[in-house]
N, C-alpha and C positions, 0 to 999 in steps of 0.2 A: 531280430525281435519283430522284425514288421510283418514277417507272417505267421507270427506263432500266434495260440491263443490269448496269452497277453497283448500281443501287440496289435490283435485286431479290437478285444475292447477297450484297449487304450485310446486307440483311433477314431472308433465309435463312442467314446464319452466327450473327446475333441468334438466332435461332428456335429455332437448337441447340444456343446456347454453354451452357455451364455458368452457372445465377445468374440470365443475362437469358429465360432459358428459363421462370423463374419472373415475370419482368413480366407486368401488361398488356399487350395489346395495340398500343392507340393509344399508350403510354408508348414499345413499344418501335420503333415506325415513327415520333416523334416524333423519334429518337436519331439518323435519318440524315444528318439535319440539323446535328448537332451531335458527328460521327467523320470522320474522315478517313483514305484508305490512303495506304499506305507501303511505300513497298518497299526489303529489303535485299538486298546482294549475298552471297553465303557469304561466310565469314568476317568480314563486317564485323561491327561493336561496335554492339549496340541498347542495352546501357546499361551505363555504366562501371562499375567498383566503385569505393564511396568517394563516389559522387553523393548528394550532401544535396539537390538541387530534383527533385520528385519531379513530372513533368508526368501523366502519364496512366496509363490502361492498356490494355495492348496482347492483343488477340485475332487469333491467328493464322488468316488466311484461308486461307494454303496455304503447306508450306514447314516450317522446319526450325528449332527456337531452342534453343541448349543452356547452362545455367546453370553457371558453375563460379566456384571461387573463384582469382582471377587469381594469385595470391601461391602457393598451392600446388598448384595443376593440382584440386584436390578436387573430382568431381562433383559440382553438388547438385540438379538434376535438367534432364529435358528434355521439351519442348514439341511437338507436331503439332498438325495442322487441328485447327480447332474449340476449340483451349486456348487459354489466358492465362495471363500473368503481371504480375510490375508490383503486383499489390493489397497483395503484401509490402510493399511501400515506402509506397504512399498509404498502410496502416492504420498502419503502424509509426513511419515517418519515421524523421529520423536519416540514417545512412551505411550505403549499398547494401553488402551483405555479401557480393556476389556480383557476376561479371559476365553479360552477356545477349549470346551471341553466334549469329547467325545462320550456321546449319553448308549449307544450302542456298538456292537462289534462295528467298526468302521475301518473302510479304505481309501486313501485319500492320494491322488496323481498329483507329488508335489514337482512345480517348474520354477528355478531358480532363479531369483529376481533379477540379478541382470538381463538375461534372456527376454524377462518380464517388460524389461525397460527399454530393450532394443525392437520389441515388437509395437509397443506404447509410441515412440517416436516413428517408427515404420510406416506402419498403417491405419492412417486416416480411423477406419470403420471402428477398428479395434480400440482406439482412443478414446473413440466418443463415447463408446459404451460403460466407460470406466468413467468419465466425467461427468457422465448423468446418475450413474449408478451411485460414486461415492456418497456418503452420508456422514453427518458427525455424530459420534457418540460421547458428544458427552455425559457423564456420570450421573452427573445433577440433574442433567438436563433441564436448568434453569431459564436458561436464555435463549428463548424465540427467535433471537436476531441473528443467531451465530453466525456472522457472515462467511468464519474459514471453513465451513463444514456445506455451504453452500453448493459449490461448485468445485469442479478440477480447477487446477492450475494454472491452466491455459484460458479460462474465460472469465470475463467483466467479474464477476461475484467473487472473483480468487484476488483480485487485483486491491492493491493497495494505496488510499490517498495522494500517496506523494509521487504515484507513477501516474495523476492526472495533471500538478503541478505546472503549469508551461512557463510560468514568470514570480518575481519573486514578487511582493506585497507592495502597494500601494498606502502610503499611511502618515496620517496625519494626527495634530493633536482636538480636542474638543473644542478650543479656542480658535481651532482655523476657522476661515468663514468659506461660504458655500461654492465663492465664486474659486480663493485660493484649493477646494477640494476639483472642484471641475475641471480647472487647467492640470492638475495632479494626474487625475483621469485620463485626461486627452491626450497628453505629453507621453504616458507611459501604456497610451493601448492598451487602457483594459476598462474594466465594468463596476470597479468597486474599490472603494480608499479603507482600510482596517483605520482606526478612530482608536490609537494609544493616550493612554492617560499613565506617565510614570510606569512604563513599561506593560503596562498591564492593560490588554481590549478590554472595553467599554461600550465599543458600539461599530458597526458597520454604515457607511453610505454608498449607496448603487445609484449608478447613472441614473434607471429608474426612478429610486429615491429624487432624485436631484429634477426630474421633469415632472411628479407628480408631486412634489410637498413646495419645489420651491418656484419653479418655474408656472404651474397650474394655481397655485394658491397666492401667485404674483409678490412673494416676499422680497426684503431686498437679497440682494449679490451678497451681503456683507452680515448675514444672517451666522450666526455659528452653527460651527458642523453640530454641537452639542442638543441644539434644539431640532433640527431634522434626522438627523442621526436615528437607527435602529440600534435601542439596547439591546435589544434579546438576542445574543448570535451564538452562534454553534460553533462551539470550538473543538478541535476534534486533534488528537495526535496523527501525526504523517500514516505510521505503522496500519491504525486504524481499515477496516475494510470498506470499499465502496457502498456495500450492503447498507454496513449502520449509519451512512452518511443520509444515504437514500431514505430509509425510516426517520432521521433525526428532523428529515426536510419538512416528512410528510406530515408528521405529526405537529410539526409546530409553522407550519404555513410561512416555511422558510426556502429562499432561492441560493442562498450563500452559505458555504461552509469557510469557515476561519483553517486553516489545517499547519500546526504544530509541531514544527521542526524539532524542538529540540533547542537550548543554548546555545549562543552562539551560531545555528544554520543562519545560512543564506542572507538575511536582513540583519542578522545581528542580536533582531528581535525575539529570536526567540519563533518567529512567524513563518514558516516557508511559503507559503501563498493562502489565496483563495481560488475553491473552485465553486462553479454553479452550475447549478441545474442543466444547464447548455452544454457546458463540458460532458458530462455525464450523457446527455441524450445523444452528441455526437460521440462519444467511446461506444457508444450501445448498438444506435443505430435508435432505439427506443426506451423508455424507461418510465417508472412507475409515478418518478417525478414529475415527470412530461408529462402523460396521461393528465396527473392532477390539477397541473396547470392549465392543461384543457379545460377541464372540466370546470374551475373556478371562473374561467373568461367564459364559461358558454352563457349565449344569450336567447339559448329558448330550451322548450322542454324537447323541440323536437329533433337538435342539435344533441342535447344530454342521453335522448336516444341510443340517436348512431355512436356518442362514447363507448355506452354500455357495451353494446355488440363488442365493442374494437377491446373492451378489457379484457373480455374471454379471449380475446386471439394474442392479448400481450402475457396472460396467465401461461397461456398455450407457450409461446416464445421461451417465456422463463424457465418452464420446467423443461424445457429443450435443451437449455440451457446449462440443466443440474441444481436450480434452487429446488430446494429440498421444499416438498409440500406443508409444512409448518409456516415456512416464510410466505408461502402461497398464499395460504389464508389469514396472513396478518394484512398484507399488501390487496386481497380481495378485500378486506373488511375497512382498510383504513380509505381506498378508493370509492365503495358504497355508502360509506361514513359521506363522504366527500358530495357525491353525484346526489343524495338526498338531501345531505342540507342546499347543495345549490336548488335542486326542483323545487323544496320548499321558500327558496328567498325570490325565487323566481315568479312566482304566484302570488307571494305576496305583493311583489311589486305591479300585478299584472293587475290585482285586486285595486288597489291604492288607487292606480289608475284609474279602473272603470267606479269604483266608487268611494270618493275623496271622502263624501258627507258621512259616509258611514263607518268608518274606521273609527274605533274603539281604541283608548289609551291605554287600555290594562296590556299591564305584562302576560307573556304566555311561553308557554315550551312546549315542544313537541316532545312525543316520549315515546322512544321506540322502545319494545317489547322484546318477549322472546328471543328467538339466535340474535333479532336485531339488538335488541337490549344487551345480550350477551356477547357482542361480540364474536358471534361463530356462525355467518352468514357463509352457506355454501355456494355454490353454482346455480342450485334446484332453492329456490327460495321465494315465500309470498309475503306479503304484509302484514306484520303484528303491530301497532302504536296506536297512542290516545294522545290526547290535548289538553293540556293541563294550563288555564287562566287563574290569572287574582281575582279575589272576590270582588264582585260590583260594590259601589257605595251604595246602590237601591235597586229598587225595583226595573224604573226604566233603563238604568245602565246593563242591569240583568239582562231584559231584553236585547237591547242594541247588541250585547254582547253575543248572546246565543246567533243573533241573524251573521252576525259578520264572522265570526267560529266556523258556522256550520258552510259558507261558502268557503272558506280558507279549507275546512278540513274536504270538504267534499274534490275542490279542487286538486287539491294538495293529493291526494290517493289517486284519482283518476292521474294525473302526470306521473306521477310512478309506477305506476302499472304499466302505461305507456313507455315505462324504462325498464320493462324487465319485472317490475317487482307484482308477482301477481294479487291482485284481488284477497281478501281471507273469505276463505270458504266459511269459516263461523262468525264472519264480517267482525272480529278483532278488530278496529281499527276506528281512526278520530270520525269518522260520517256517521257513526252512529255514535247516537245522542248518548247513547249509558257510557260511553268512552269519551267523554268532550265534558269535563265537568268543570266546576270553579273548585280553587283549593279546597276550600271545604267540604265539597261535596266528596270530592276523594278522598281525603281525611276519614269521613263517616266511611263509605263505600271500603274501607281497607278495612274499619274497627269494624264493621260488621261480619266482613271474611275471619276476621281472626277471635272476636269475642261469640261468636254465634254462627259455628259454621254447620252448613248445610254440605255433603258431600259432591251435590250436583252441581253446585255452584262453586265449590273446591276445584271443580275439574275444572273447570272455565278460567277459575280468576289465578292459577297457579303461575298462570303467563305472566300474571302482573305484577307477580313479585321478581322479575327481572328487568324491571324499568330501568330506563338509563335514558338521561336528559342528551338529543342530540341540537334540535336548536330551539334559539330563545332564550329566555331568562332561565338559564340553567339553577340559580338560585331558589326558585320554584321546586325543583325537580330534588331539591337538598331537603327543602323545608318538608315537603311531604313526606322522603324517608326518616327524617327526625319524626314526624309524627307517626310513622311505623312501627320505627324503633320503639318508641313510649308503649303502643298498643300491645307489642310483644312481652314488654317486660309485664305486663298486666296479666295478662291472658294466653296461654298455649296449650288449650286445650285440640286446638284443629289439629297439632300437628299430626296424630295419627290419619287424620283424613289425608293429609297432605303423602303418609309413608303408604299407604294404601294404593293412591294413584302412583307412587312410583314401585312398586308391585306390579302394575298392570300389564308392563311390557317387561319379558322373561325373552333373556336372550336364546337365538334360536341352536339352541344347542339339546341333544337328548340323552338320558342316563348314561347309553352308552357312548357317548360324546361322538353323534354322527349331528352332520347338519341337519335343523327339522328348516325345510322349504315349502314352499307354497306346489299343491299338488295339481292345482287347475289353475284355469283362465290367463288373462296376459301375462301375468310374473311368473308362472309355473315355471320351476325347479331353481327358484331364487328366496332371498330372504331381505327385508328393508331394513338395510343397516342403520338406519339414522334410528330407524321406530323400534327396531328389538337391541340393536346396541348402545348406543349414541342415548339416547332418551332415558336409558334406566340411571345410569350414571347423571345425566346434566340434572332429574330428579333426585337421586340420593344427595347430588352435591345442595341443590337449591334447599330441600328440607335442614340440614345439616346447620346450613350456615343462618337460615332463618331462626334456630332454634340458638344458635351464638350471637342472633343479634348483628353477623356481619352483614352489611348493606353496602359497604362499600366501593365492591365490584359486583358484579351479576357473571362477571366469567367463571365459566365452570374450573375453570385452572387453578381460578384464586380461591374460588370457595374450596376447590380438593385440600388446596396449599392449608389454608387457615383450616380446614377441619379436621388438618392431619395435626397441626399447631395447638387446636382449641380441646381435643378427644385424645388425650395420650394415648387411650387402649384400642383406640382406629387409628392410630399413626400407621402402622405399617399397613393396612386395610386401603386406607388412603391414597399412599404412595403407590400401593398398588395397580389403583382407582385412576392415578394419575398417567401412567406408563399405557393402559389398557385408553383411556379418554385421546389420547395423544396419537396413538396408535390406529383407531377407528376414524378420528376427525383426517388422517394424512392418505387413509385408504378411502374415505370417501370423496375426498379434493380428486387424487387420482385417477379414480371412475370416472368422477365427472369430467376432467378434462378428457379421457380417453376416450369419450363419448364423441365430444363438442368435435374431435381431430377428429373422428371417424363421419362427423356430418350426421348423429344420431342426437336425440335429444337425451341430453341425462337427466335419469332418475337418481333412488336410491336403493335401486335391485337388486341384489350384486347373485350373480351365480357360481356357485363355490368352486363346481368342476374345472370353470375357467381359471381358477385361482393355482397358484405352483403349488408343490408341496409344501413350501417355505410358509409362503402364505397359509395356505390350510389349517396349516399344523400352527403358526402364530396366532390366527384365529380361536381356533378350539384354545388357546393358551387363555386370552382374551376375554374371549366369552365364561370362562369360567372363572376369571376373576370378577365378571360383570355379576354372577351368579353369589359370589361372595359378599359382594359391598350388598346388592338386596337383603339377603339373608343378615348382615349385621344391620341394616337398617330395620329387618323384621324384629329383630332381636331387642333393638334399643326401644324400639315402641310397643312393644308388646303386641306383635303382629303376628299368625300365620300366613310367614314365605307362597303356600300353597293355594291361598284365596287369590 
């Protein structure tokens, strides 16, 4: 076969598939031996969903495979010359989450999973390609965090809680006192005593704890653990993935995980150990936790800096990795969350300093805006936020207040900008004065957008209705959308100004569904995914949920969620809406990392030609659902699509 005509394009699909590209030679002319073609008709079924025998994997010679999930029509991706699929199932096993159906006459080089599996453990190259490439498909695709769909099997994100475990629990009851927890500590070599009450955690104490609450704050020895003790702790099953410990930590400005044997394991308790943040960084080498910790000890803006830089290179790290660029951008946004509010407490304190007499009592929040408000901060990102205080009781506290505001806010933007975060070119942000209000003034300022709206001022303030309180009296940042919500129930006559502007940007897709690109100057023969794809949707979504009154999140995920919940007859429009939004935010994270690797600054250009066919063809999928959700939003507001 090896010098027929088959056997030289068998050789030559080897040569360029993705993985075997990376064999030897004689490895990969050894293979023809042991593949065989196949051929499907359209429409036929190459593999079912729900199949537990996983026989091979299938590289398409020429032809057509499209991935969906049988149960709900869900795209989950599609196939051309020269691709594979199928490795989902060999590395995974278990029940195929997807079906595999050939959409045109198709030929597919199937190689038999053993083989599959002798070459996976063989060579290095070959491996890695498969542990960055796997992905999870789940159905639902509910959960961000999925940490099994993370990585291959062989790296940190495939690894499971109880494979960090080095020693069993440390544990005392509420009633021990501080000093019998420390000798517990010392005695048994480790960093933290689990705090039982009647079988059941209740609280954590860490050495840490024990040098800053009781030794720093000069209590007695004989203090109970119950009174320093941390209630809030994270209890996680063994089984559980390192992923979701990682996230559990970030989010709640936690260093310890509780980790949950099971009855009867180990202590007895019920408790197989705790791990921290340490453990985690030394398995990794680096982790998102560390980073964070960083960044909460840092003690200047100019330290907060050099973080910034060092996250793009741990982003880098991860998706090296195999963390799926979902999780990217949960861990970019939850780390920028982080690095902002320290700039901002950092300045504050800098203020306090230089001027004692002028600091103003009133409560205040900061309010990031836009992707910041929303939650979907990319790589390529500047500054959206206002400054939201309590009303003065008069006049001259008015004053005092505006002087000490407008230093906090002036400062506060210059040090983040010095972090990466650029400047707003429509100066968006707390230094200007029409964005630095007292509650009321934003109060009025929001009923004016929404009882009496003006279109040019629509287009400006649309940002604003994605606030979200990052520091300060986040309580503030409630009361004002309470008063939103009121104004909405009043008045919704803007919305069509609002469905208008999200009309403006028409994915760059053309009748005959070719890419429309930029035909001159620096971007020529590209299109800005964020501004013709990304933007039409985070607009349909924000219109949508303003008009349900949801305020709750500003994420486009949740608004899709809730207006697929709140619009029965957009449910499936939605869902759509959902798979397409998900789909752009994880190919724009990927650009931009593959920029940063290459020492290139990332935009948000992308040019198609460089894209695979996979990609191409998923795109044109995309964008034409991006074209739908518009069209129902012209629909529902009485809009012409074509203005």
């Amino acid at each position: 076969m090896r010098d027929s005509v088959i056997g030289r394009r068998m050789l030559e699909l080897l040569e360029r598939a993705p993985a075997f590209d990376r064999l030897p030679e004689d490895v990969r002319r050894g293979l023809l031996g042991e593949t065989h073609l196949r051929y499907y008709e359209p429409g036929e079924v190459v593999l079912e969903q729900g199949l537990t025998e996983h026989d091979y994997l299938y590289i398409i010679e020429s032809g057509f495979v499209r991935l969906t999930d049988a149960h709900t029509g869900r795209l989950v991706e599609e196939y051309g010359e020269g691709e594979m699929f199928g490795n989902y199932a060999l590395m995974k096993g278990g029940e195929l989450p997807f079906e595999a159906r050939a959409v045109e006459p198709t030929v597919g080089l199937l190689l038999r999973a053993g083989r599959f599996h002798e070459l996976y453990e063989e060579h290095e190259p070959f491996a890695s390609f498969f542990d960055k490439d796997i992905r999870g498909y789940s159905p639902d695709g509910e959960d961000p965090f999925d940490a099994a769909s993370a990585s291959g099997s062989r790296l940190l994100f495939g690894t499971q809680l109880r494979d960090l475990v080095s020693q069993g629990p440390v544990i005392c009851a509420p009633d021990a006192t501080a000093r019998e927890a420390a000798r517990a500590i010392s005695e048994a070599d480790a960093n933290s005593v689990v705090v039982l009450d009647g079988g059941r955690v209740v609280g954590i104490l860490s050495d840490a704890d024990l040098r800053s609450r009781v030794v720093a704050e000069a209590l007695s020895p004989e203090t109970p653990v119950a009174e320093v003790m941390s209630s809030q702790v994270i209890l996680m099953d063994a089984d559980a993935q390192v992923f979701r410990a990682l996230m559990q930590m970030l989010r709640y400005r936690a260093n310890h995980v509780v980790v949950s044997g099971g009855p009867g394991e180990a202590s007895g308790s019920g408790i197989l150990g705790v791990i921290s943040d340490q453990d985690i960084s030394r398995a990794q080498g680096h982790s998102p936790a560390f980073m964070s910790d960083r960044i909460d000890g840092a003690r200047s803006v100019a330290e907060l800096s050099g973080l910034r830089a060092e996250t793009d290179k741990l982003l880098m790290g991860l998706d090296g990795q195999g963390v799926k660029p979902a999780d990217l951008i949960s861990i970019n946004t939850e780390l920028n969350d982080r690095l902002m509010r320290r700039a901002i407490a950092l300045v504050e304190e800098s203020l306090t300093e230089e001027y004692p007499q002028e600091k103003v009592g009133l409560s205040w929040v900061w309010l990031s805006l836009g992707s910041e408000g929303r939650g979907e901060m990319g790589l390529v990102t500047d500054q959206d936020n206002a400054l939201l205080y309590a009303d003065p009781a008069d006049e001259e506290e008015a004053e005092r207040a505006e002087q000490w505001f407008r230093r906090l806010a002036e400062r506060t933007n210059e040090a983040l900008a010095s972090c990466g975060f650029a400047l707003c070119k429509g100066d968006i942000m707390s230094r200007n004065p029409r964005w630095r209000q007292p509650l009321s003034g934003w109060k009025e300022t929001f009923r004016t957008w929404i009882v009496s709206p003006e279109q040019q001022q629509l287009m400006q303030a649309s940002t604003f209705f994605d606030l979200r309180g990052l520091y300060g009296d986040l309580s503030l940042a409630e009361e004002l959308k309470a008063s939103i919500r009121r104004s909405l129930a009043e008045e919704q006559r803007f919305l069509p100004f609002l469905a208008r502007e999200a009309l403006s940007n028409r994915p760059p897709l053309s009748f005959f569904r070719r890419f429309v690109v930029e035909r001159s100057g620096e971007y020529r023969h590209t299109f800005n995914v964020k501004r013709r794809g990304l933007r039409p949707l985070v607009d349909s979504a924000r219109i949508l949920s303003i008009q349900l009154g949801y305020l709750e999140s500003a994420n486009t995920v949740s608004r899709l969620q809730n207006a697929a919940q709140g619009i029965p007859q957009l449910s499936k429009t939605m869902e759509d809406a959902l798979d397409a939004y998900r789909y752009l935010a994880e190919l724009r994270m990927i650009h931009h990392l593959a920029a940063i690797e290459a020492g290139e600054e990332p935009t948000n250009q992308i040019n198609p030609s460089r894209l695979t066919n996979t990609q191409q063809s998923m795109l044109k999928v995309v964008f034409s659902t991006v074209q739908e959700v518009q069209d129902a939003v012209a629909r529902r507001y009485g809009i012409d699509p074509k203005l």
